[in-house]
C-alpha positions in Angstrom: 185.7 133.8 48.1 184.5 132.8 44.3 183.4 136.4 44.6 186.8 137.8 44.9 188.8 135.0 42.6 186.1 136.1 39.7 187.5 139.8 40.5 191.5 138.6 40.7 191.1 136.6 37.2 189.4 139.0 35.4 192.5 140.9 35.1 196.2 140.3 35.0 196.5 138.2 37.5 200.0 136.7 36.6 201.0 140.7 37.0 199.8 141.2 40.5 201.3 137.9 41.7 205.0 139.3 40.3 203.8 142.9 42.1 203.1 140.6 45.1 206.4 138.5 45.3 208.7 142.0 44.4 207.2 143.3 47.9 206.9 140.7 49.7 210.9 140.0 49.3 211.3 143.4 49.3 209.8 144.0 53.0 211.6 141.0 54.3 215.1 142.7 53.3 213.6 145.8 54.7 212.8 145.0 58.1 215.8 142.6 58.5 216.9 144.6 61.1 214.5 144.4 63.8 214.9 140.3 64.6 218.8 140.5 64.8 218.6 143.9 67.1 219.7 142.3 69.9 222.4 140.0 68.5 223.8 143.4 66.6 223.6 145.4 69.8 225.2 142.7 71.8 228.1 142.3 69.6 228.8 146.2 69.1 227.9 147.4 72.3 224.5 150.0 71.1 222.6 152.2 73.6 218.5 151.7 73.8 218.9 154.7 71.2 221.4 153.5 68.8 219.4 149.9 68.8 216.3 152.0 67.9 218.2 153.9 65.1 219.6 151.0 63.5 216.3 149.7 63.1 214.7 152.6 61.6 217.2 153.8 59.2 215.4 151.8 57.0 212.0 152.7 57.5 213.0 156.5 57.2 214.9 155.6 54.1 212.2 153.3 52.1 209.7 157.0 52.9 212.1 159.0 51.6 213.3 156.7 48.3 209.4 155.9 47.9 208.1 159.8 46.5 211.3 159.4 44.1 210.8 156.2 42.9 207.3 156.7 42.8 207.9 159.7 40.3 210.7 157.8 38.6 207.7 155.6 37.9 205.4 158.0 36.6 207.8 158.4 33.6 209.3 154.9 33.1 208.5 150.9 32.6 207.4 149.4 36.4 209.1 146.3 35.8 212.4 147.9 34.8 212.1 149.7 37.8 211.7 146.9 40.0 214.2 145.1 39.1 217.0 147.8 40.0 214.9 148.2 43.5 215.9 144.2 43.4 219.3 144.5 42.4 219.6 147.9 45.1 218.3 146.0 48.1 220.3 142.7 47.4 223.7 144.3 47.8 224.0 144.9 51.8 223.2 141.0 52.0 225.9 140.4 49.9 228.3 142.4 51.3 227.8 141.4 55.1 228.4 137.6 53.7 231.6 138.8 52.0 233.0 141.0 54.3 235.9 139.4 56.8 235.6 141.5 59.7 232.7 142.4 61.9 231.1 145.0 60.8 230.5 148.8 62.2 228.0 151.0 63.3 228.3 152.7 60.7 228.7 150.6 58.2 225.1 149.1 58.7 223.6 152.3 59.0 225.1 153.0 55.3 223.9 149.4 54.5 220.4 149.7 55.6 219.9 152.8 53.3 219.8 150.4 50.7 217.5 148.2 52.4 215.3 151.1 52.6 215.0 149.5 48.6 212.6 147.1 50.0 210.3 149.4 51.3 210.6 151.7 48.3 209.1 148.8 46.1 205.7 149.7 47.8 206.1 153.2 45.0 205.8 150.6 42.1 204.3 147.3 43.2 201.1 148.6 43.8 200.3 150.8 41.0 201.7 148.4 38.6 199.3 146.1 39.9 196.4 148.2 39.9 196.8 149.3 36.4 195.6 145.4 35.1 192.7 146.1 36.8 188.9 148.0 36.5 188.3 150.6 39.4 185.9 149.0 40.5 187.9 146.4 42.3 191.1 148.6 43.2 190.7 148.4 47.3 190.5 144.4 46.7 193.7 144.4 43.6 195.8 146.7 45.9 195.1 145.4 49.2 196.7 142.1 47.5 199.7 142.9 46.3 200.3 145.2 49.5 200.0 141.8 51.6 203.4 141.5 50.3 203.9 142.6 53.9 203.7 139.2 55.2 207.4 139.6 54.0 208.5 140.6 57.8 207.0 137.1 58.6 210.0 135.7 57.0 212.2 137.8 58.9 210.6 136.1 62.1 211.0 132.8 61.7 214.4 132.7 59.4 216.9 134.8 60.5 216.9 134.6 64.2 217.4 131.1 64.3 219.9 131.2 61.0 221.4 133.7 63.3 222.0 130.8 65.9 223.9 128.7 63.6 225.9 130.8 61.0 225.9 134.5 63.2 223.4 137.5 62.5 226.2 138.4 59.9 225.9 135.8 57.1 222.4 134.9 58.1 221.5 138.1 56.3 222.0 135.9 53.0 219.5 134.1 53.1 217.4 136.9 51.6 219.5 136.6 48.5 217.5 133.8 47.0 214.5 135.0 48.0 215.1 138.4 45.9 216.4 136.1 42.8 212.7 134.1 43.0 211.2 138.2 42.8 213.6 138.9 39.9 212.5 135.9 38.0 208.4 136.5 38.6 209.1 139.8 37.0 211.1 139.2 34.3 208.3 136.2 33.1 205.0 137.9 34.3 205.4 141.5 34.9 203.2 144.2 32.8 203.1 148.0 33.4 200.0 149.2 31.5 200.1 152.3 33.5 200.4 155.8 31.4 203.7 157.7 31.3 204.7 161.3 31.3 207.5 163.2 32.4 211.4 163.3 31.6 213.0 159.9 33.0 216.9 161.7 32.9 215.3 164.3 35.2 213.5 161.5 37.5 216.2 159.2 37.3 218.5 162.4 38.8 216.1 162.9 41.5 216.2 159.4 42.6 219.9 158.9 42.6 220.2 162.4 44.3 218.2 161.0 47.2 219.9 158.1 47.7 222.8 159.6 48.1 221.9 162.5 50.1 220.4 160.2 52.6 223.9 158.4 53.1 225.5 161.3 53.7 222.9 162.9 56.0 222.9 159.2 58.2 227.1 159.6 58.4 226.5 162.8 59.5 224.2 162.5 62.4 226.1 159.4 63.4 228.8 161.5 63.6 227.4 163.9 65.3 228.7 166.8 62.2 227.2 170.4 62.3 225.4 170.2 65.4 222.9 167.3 63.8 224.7 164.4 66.6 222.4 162.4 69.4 219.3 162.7 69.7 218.2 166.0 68.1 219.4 164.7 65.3 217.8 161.3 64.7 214.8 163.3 65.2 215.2 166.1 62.9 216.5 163.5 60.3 213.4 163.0 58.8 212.6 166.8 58.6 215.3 167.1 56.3 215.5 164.4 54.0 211.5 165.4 53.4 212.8 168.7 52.5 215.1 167.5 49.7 213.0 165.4 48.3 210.1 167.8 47.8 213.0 169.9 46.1 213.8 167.4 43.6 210.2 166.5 42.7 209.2 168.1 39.3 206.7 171.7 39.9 203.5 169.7 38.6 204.3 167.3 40.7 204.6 169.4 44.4 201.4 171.0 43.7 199.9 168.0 45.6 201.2 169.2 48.8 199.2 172.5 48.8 196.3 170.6 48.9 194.6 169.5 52.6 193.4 165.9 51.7 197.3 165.0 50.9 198.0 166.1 54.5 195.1 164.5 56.0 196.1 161.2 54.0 199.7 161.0 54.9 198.7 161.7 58.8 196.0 158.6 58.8 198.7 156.5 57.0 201.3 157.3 59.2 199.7 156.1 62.1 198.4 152.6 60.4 201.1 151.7 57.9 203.9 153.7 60.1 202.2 151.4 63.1 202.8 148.2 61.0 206.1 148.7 60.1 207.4 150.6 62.9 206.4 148.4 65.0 207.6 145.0 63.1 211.3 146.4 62.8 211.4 147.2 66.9 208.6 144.3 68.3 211.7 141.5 68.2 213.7 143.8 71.0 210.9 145.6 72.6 209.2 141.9 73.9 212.8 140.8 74.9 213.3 143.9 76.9 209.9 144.5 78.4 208.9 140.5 78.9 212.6 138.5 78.7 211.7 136.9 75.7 214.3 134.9 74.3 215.6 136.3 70.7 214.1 133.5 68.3 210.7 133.5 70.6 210.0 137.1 70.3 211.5 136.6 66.5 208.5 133.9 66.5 205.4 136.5 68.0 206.9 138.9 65.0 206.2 136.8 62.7 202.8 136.0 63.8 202.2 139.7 64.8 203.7 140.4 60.8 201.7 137.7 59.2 197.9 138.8 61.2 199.0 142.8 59.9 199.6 141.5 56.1 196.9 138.6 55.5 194.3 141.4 56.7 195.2 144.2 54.6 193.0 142.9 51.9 190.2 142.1 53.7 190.7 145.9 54.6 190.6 146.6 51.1 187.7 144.8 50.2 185.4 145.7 53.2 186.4 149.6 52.0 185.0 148.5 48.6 181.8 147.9 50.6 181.3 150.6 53.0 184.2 153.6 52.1 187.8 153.9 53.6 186.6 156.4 55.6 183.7 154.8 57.4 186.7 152.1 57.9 189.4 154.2 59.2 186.9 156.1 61.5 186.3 152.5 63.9 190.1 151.3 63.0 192.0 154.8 64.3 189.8 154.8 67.1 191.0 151.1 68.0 194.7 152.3 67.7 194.4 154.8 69.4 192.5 153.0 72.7 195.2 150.1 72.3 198.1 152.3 72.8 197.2 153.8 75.5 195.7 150.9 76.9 199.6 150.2 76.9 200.5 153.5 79.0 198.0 153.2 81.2 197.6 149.2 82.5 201.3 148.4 81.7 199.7 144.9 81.0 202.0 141.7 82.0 203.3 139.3 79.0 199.7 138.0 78.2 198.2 141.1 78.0 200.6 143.1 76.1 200.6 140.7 73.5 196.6 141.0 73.4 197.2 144.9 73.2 200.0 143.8 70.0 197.5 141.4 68.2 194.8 143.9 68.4 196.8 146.6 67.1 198.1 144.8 64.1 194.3 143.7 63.6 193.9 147.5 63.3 197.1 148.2 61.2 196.4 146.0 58.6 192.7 146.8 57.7 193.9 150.6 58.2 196.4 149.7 55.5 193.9 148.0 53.0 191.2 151.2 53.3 193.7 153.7 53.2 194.8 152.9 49.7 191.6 152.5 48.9 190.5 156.2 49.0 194.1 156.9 47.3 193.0 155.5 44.2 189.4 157.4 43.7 190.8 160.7 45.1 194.1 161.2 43.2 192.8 159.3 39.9 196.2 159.4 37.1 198.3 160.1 40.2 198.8 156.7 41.6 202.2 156.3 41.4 203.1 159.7 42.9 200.6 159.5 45.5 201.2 155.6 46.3 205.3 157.5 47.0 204.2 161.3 48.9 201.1 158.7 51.1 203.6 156.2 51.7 206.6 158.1 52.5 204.3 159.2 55.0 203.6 155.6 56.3 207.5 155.3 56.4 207.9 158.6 58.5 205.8 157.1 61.0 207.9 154.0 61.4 210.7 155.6 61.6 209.7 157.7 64.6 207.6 154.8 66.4 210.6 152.9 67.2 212.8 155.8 67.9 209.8 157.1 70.4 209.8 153.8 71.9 214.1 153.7 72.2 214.0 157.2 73.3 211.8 156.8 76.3 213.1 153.7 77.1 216.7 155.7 77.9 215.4 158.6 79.2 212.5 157.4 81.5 213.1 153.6 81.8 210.1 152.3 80.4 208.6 152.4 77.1 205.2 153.7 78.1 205.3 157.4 77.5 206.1 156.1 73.7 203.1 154.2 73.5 201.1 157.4 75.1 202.1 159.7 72.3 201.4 157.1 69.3 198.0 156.8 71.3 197.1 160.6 71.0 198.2 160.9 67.8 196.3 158.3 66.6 193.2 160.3 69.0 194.0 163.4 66.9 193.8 161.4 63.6 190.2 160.3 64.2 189.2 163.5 65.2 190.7 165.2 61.7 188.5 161.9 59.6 185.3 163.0 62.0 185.8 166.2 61.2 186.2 165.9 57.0 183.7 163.0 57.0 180.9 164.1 54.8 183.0 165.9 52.5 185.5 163.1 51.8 182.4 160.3 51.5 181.2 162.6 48.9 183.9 161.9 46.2 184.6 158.4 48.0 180.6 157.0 47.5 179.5 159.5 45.0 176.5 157.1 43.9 175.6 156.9 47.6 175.6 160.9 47.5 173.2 160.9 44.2 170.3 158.6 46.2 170.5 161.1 49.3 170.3 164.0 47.0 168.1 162.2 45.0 165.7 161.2 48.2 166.1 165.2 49.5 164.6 165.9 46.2 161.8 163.3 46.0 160.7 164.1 49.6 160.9 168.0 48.7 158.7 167.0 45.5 155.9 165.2 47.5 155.7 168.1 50.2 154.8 170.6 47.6 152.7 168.2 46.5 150.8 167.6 49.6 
């Protein structure tokens, strides 16, 4: 522990605690969702489906806002940034309070856009809190101000019980003060030391265009416009909003897509950050339906669920420092993937399904933590773009978690076939890491490459000797 404090104060630690605070507020408006679900789907009537879209607009649209912001970063000052992803995120609270009448569908589908500005703070908390810090100690630095997603543990414990006493409506305020506490960290400790480049009118346009577009292309499918409606359309959601935001990046930019380790990166971060957050906006109904949990209870294992996923993160980090992300995310993918289908195949009663959900959050958040460790040695200058592009990805995948879960839950009855495909996913990301193992350890532990080369050569030396 003195180990890792020497680390945290011999940079700008007052920096990574504002980083900290701006995401951890900013997941807790993001995933806000999933602990009222039931109380929202009870009042306006929603289908297994509809309950599962609600939740994950705001996944889909904190991946989405996350490559734009991230680029809007690139070009301009991280703590004015922040604070518009404060201001951005705090108005749907402030509007439900407001409003007279209860609200629509639609309404909160609009609303949680903008909470997708939670999520999107991921773009700019973490590289401005790497860039007070050496290298050397990035897995540790970013692993700790990516805990910030011990946010959703606040949703757990406040706002289904608020939602007891004052209606899941106005109990969405109680984030408010929460952001304000963010606003005032960054405005007092806050310091981007990260370089710039790039035109911030241009950035700036290709931030506000996404935001927008993704309003319009959630009214759309919700009203089932130009053959997008149902189902189909939930699910080809994604697909498009990625397309129109790789359109808007800058040329330079894109060029990271045409390379295989981007690919690789977002599919491994899907599975563990998509995992974490997919999960913590649709665990709150999914252990009411499946186990008849009781809306504050299963609020309750969220928030314990939430808070094992986020305090490990760093720990991920810092055991990546040690032996590589990859070595890492080789024994953590393989865990997913036997937990989830662990799930399809025992169906495990209440005990055992919430061993199966601690175990997997176990894995999610030291997947987080050594993920983001190898995005900062192999895409050096590129942090903030890449911290977007990987974790757009991350967001992708909890968007589609939850709506695999909803999905089978209409169509078959059960939520086990949805569990069975995260599982082989997760099977198919291992075997892609296996497979680009040696190559990637070679830029991620390039001194540990020099003393094998180094050995090859000394044995090669003494057997000419000899």
């Amino acid at each position: 522990m003195k180990h890792v404090l020497s680390h945290v104060r011999g940079g700008d630690w007052k920096s990574l605690l504002a980083c900290f605070l701006y995401f951890d507020t900013g997941f807790t408006v993001w995933v806000m969702y999933g602990p009222l679900a039931q109380s929202i789907s009870g009042d306006l009537g929603l289908s297994p489906s509809q309950k599962a879209f609600l939740t994950a607009v705001p996944v889909l649209s904190a991946a989405l806002l996350r490559v734009t912001f991230g680029n809007l970063y690139q070009a301009m000052d991280g703590r004015r940034l922040a604070l518009l992803g404060i201001v951005l995120s705090a108005i749907p609270s402030a509007v439900l309070l407001f409003l007279p009448t209860m609200p629509s569908l639609t309404l909160l589908l609009v609303l949680g856009v903008l909470l997708g500005m939670g999520g999107a703070s991921f773009a700019v908390a973490l590289p401005m809190a790497g860039s007070g810090y050496p290298p050397n100690v990035q897995g540790l630095v970013l692993g700790l101000a990516a805990a910030g997603n011990i946010g959703a543990v606040v949703d757990g414990f406040l706002f289904p019980t608020l939602a007891e006493r004052v209606g899941w409506q106005h109990s969405m305020a109680a984030a408010l003060p929460l952001l304000a506490l963010s606003a005032g960290a960054l405005l007092l400790w806050a310091q981007d030391r990260a370089p710039k480049s790039g035109s911030v009118p241009r950035a700036a346009t290709g931030f506000a265009a996404t935001l927008g577009v993704l309003v319009v292309l959630v009214l759309i499918v919700n009203a089932g416009l130009f053959g997008l409606g149902g189902k189909p359309g939930m699910l080809l959601l994604p697909v498009i909003g990625s397309l129109f935001v790789v359109a808007v990046l800058p040329r330079r930019y894109r060029s990271v897509f045409a390379e295989r380790d981007t690919w690789a990166m977002m599919l491994i971060y899907s599975i563990t950050f998509g995992g974490f957050v997919g999960m913590s906006s649709y665990v709150s109904p999914l252990l009411i339906d499946m186990y008849g949990l009781s809306q504050v209870h299963a609020g309750l294992w969220m928030a314990a669920l939430a808070f094992t996923g986020a305090m490990l993160r760093p720990v991920g980090g810092w055991i990546a420092d040690k032996v590589s992300g990859v070595r890492a995310l080789l024994v953590l993918l393989a865990a997913i993937a036997v937990c989830d289908v662990g799930f399809a195949v025992f169906k495990p009663g209440v005990q055992g399904g919430i061993a199966l959900l601690v175990a997997l959050y176990v894995a999610f958040g030291l997947g987080n933590g050594a993920s983001f460790q190898l995005v900062s040695q192999r895409w050096v200058g590129k942090a903030g773009l890449m911290s977007g592009v990987i974790g757009a990805a991350g967001g992708i995948g909890g968007f589609y978690l939850p709506m695999a879960l909803g999905t089978a839950k209409e169509n078959l009855g059960s939520y086990w076939v949805g569990f069975a495909v995260f599982g082989g996913i997760s099977a198919a990301a291992w075997l892609m890491l296996a497979a680009l193992r040696r190559e990637w350890l070679a830029w991620a532990l390039p001194e540990e490459e020099e003393v094998e080369d180094d050995t090859a050569l000394s044995l090669g030396g003494a057997t000419e000797t000899a």
